[in-house]
C-alpha positions in Angstrom: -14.3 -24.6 -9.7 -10.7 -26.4 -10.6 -8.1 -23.4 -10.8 -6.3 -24.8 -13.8 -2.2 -23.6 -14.4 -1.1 -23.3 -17.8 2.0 -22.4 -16.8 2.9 -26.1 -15.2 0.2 -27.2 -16.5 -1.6 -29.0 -13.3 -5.1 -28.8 -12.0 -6.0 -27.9 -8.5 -9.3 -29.5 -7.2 -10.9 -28.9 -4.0 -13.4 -31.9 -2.4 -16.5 -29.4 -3.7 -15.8 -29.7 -7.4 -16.5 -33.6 -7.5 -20.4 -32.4 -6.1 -20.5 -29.4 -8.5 -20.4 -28.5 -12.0 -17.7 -25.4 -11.7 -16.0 -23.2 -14.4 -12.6 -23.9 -15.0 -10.0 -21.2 -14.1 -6.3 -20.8 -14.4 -3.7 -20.1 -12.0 -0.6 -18.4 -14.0 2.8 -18.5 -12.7 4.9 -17.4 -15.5 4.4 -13.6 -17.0 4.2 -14.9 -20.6 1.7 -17.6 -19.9 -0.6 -14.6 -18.6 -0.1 -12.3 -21.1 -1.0 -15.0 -23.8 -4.2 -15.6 -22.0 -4.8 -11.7 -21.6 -4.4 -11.2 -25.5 -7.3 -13.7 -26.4 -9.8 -12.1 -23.6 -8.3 -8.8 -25.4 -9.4 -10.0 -28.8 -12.6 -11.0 -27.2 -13.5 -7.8 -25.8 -13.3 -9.0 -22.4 -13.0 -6.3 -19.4 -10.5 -7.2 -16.6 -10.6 -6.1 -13.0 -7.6 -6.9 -10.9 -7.5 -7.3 -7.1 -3.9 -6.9 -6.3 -3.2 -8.9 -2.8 0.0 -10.7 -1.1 -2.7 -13.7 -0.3 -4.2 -14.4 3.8 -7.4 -13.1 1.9 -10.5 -12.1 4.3 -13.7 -10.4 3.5 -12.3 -7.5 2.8 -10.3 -8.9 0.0 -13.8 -10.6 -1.0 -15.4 -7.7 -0.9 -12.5 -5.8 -4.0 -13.5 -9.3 -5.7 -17.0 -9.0 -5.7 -16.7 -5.1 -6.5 -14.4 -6.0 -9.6 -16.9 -8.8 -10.5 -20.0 -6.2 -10.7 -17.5 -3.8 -12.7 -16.3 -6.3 -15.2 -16.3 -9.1 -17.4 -13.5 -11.3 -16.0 -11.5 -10.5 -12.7 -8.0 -11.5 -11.6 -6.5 -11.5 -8.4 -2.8 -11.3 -8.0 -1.5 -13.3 -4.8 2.5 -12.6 -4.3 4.2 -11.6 -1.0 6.7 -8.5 -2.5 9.9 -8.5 -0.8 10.3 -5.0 -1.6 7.7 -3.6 0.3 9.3 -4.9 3.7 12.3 -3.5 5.2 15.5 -5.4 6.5 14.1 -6.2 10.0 10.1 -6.5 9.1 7.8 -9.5 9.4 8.6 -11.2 5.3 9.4 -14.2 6.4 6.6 -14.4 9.0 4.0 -13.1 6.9 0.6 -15.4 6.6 1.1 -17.6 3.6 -2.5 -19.5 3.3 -2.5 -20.6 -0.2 -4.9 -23.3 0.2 -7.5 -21.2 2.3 -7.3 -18.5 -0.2 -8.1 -20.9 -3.2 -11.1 -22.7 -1.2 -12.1 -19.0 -0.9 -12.2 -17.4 -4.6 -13.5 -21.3 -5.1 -16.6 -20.2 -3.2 -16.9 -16.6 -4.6 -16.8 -17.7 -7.8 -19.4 -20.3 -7.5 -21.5 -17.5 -5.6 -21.0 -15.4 -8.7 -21.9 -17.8 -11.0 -25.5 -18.9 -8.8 -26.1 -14.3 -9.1 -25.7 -14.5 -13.0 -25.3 -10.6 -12.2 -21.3 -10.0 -13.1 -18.3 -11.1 -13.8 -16.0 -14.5 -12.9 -13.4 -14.9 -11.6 -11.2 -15.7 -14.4 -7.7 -15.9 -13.1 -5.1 -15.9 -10.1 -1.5 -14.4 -10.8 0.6 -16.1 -8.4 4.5 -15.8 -9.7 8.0 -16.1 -8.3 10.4 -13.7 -7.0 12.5 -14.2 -10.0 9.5 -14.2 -12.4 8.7 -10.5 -10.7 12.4 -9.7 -10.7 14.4 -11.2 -13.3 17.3 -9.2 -13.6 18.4 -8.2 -9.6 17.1 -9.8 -6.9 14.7 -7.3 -4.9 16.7 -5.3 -2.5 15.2 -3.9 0.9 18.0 -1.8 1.6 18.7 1.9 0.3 18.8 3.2 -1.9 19.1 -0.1 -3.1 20.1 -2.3 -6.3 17.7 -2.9 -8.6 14.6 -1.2 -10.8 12.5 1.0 -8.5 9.6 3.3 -8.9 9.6 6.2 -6.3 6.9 8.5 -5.7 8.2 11.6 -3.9 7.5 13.1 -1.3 4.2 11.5 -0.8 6.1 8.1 -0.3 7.8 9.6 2.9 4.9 10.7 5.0 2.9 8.8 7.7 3.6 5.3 6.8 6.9 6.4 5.1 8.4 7.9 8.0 8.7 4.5 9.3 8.6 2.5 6.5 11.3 3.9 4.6 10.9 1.2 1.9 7.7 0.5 1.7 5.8 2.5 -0.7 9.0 1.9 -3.2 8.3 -1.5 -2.9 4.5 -1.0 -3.4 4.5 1.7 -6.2 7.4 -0.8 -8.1 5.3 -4.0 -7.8 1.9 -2.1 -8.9 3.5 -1.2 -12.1 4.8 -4.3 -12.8 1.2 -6.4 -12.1 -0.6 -3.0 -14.4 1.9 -3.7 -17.2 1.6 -7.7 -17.3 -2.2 -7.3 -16.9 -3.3 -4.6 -18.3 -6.5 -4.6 -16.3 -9.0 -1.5 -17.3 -9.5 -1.7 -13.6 -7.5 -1.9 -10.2 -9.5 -2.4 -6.9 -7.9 -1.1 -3.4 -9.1 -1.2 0.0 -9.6 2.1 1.8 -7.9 1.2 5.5 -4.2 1.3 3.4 -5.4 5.3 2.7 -1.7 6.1 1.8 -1.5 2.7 -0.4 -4.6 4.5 -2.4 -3.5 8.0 -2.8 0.4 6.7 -3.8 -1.3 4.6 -6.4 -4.0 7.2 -7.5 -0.7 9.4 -8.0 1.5 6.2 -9.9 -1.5 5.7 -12.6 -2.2 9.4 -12.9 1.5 10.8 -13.4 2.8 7.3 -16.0 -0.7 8.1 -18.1 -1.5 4.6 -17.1 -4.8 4.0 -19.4 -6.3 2.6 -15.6 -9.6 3.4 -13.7 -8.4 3.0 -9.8 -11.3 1.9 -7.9 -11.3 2.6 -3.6 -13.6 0.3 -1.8 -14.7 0.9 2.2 -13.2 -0.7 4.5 -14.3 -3.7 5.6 -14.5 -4.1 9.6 -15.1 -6.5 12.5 -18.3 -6.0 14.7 -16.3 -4.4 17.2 -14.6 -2.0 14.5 -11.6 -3.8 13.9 -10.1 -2.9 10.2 -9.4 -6.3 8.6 -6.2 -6.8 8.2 -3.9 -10.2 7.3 -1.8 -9.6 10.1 -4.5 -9.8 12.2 -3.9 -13.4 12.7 -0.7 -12.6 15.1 -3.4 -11.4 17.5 -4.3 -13.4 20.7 -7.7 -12.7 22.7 -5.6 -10.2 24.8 -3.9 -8.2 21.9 -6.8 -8.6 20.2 -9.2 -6.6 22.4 -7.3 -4.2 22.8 -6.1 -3.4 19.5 -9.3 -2.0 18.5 -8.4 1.2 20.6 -6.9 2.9 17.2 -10.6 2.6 15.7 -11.8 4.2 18.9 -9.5 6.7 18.8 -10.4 7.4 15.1 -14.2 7.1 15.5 -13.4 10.1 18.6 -11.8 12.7 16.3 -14.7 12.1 13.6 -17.3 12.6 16.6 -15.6 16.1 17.2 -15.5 17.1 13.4 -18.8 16.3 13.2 -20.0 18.3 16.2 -18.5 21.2 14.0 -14.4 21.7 15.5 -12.7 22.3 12.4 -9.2 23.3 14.0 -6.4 20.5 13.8 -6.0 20.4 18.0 -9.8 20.3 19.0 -10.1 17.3 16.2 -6.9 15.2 17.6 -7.4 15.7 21.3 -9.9 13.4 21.6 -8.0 10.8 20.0 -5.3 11.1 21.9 -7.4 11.4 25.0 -8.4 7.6 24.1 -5.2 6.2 23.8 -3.7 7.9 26.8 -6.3 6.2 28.8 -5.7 2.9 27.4 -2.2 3.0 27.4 -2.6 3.9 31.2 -4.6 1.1 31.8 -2.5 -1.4 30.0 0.2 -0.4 32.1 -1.5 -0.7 35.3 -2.5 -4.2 35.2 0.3 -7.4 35.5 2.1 -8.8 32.4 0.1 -12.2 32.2 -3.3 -9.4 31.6 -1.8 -6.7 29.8 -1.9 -6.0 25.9 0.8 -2.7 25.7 1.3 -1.0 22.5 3.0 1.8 21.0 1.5 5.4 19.2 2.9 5.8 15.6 1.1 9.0 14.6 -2.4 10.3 14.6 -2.8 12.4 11.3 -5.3 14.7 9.9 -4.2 15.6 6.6 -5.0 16.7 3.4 -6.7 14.0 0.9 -4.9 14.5 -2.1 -1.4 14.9 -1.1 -1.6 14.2 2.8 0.6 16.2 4.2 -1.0 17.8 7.7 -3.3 20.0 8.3 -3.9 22.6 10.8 -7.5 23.7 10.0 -10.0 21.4 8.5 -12.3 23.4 5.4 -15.3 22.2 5.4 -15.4 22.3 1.4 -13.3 20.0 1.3 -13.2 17.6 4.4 -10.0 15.7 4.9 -8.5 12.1 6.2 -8.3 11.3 9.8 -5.1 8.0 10.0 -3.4 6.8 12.7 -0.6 4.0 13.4 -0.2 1.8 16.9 2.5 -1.1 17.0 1.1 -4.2 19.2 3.9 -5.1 21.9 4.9 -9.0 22.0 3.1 -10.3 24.9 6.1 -11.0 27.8 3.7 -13.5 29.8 1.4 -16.0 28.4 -1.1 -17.7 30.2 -2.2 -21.4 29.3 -6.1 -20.8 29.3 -6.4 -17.6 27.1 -5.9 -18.1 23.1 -2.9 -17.0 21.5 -2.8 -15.7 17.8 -0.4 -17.0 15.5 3.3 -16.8 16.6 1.8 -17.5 19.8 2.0 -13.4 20.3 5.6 -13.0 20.1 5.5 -10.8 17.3 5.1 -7.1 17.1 2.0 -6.7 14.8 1.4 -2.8 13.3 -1.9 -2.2 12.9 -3.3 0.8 10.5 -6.6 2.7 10.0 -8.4 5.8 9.0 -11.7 7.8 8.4 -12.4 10.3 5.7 -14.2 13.4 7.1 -16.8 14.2 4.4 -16.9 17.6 3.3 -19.7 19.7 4.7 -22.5 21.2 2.2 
């Protein structure tokens, strides 16, 4: 499949589609060019399901793509790195751009999707400029900032908020903008950003957006890893030990599901598995060591997330957590580094609903 730009009007090929008839695509930079192209699959009565991403795809992007496929007649898939959504000393300029890697991928999706015959395509990629999302004022990081912003309060400030000051502005201002130049029926989100999904849940519901917000699992390693794009920055070392926040996670749920219901008897066992790691880490030497710091563990309401103290079975409630991978101080030369050769603190996110009980 050749993803085709109107908007500068060139053709990008991969090596594949000289060996196979594929369906031609468009990659739009330029808002207007999209909106033009919307309107005719409008008048068509075309459904759209958009996949909103900042690019580095992985299977767990895949996995919104293929959802939005089953779900829809046509599918976009919005690739731009928001400056907004990162504060003044965060990774931006670091962040994974893989362009190519993530076109050879929605090439291969596609061309899976067309051998199904059992959904949609997908149709287009939405990949603009900085000044195309932001024409007036550049985006600003800072606060409270110069510039258009939409602010969902006080939602925006818990969990990832309290250290992220910036970030859910960032994400609820960029969502509206893709929803308006869109105007997908359908937006697909992946459950590990939990907060991400309630914020946006709250965005569509409270601006009467005419938008069905779709959550899909999480999409994990074999070891339990949540996929993430950062997880690139992670060596062998870091790595391994950076699945201790699903272990920690997958602990709580084993308690709630042995029937402890109170906030304490759910946590402790979390925290019981990171202490240990963390005690380890620090016990062996820096050239074998992965050390990392606790954000929070949260078990909080699913609607509004603030914390709980006592779990009702009725109506269950989300287990999150937060750790910050340390930069690795010694390197050795037979073990494999991750990108930035592990100088680079990498966050890493997760979380489990607890089902309510019948």
């Amino acid at each position: 499949m050749a993803f085709v730009s109107r908007a500068v009007r060139t053709a990008w090929l991969s090596p594949r589609s000289c060996m196979v008839s594929k369906r031609r695509s468009h990659v739009f930079r330029s808002v207007s060019e999209l909106r033009s192209h919307r309107r005719d699959l409008l008048l068509a009565g075309k459904t759209i399901g958009l996949v909103p991403t900042m690019g580095a795809l992985h299977a767990g992007h895949l996995s919104l793509v293929r959802r939005a496929a089953e779900e829809n007649s046509h599918v976009f898939v919005s690739i731009y790195i928001n400056p907004t959504q990162f504060g003044q000393n965060e990774d931006l300029a670091s962040y994974p751009k893989t362009w190519d890697s993530d076109m050879a991928l929605l090439q291969d999706l596609d061309a899976s999707l067309k051998e199904s015959g059992s959904g949609g395509r997908v149709e287009a990629v939405f990949a603009p400029t900085t000044k195309e999302m932001y024409p007036t004022v550049p985006p600003d990081s800072s606060l409270p900032g110069k510039g258009t912003f939409v602010t969902i309060t006080p939602l925006a400030g818990l969990l990832e908020g309290r250290s992220r000051p910036v970030f859910f502005r960032g994400v609820a201002t960029v969502c509206t903008k893709l929803f308006n130049i869109v105007q997908p029926e359908r937006v697909y989100f992946g459950q590990k950003d939990v907060q991400q999904s309630v914020v946006i849940k709250r965005l569509v519901k409270d601006l009467h957006m005419p938008i069905d917000v779709r959550i899909i699992s999480t999409e994990r390693e074999s070891d339990g890893l949540a996929m993430s794009s950062r997880n690139v920055y992670l060596g062998e070392r870091r790595r391994a030990v950076g699945v201790v926040l699903s272990r920690a996670l997958r602990a709580a749920e084993t308690a709630y599901k042995s029937g402890i219901q109170d906030r304490d008897g759910i946590l402790a066992p979390a925290h019981a598995v990171l202490d240990s790691e963390a005690a380890l880490q620090s016990r062996l030497a820096d050239d074998e060591s992965a050390r990392f710091e606790v954000d929070y563990i949260s078990l909080a309401d699913s609607d509004n997330l603030e914390e709980v103290q006592m779990v009702k079975p009725s109506q269950g409630a989300v287990l999150s957590g937060a750790i910050k991978m340390l930069p690795l101080t010694t390197t050795r030369t037979d073990e494999r580094l991750g990108q930035g050769e592990d100088k680079l603190p990498v966050r890493l996110i997760d979380n489990i609903i607890l089902m309510p009980k019948p």
